[in-house]
N, C-alpha and C positions, 0 to 999 in steps of 0.2 A: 496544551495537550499534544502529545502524539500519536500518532495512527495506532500504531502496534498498541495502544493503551487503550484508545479510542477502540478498537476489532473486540480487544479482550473485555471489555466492558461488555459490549452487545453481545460478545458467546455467553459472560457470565448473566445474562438479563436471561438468555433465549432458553427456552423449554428444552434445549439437548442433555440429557441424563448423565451430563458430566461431572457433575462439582464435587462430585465425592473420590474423584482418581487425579492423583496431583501431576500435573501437570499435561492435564489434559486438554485447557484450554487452549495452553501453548500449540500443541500438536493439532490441536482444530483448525487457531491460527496461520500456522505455515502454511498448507496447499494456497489457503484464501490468497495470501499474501503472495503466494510466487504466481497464484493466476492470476491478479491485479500487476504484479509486474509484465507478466508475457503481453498482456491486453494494452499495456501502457506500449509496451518496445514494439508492439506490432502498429503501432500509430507514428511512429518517429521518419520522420522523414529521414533517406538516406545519407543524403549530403543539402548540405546548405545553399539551394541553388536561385533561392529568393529570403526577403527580409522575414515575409512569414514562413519561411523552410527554418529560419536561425529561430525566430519565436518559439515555434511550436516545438524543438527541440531542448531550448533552457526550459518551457513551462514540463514538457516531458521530466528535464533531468528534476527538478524542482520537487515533481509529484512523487517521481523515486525517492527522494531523498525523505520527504515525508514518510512516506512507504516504510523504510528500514528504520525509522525512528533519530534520522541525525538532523532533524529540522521539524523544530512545532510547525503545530497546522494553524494557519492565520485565525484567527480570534471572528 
């Protein structure tokens, strides 16, 4: 499964008086999404100045990529 499937699932579960305007869930989606990205890049270290500076920044790019839907979410 991917994230963005995975979001849209949970808006379409949640009590928000959306399911009846198409494409609404999408649009609920987005902010979510882009403040899940801002929250993830404000955690990345600058530069790679230790082995857990390199870590922390593939596990960051990893969780993006989840994020925009170009990598399932581990099982």
């Amino acid at each position: 499964m991917k994230f963005p499937e995975l979001l849209l699932q949970a808006i379409g579960r949640s009590e928000i008086p959306l399911r009846f305007e198409p494409g609404a869930d999408e649009a609920v989606a987005a902010p979510v999404t882009e403040l899940i990205r801002i929250w993830l890049l404000s955690h990345a270290p600058v530069s790679a100045q230790s082995e857990s500076d390199g870590g922390r920044r593939a596990l960051i790019q990893e969780l993006l990529q989840e994020l925009d839907g170009s990598r399932e979410l581990p099982a």
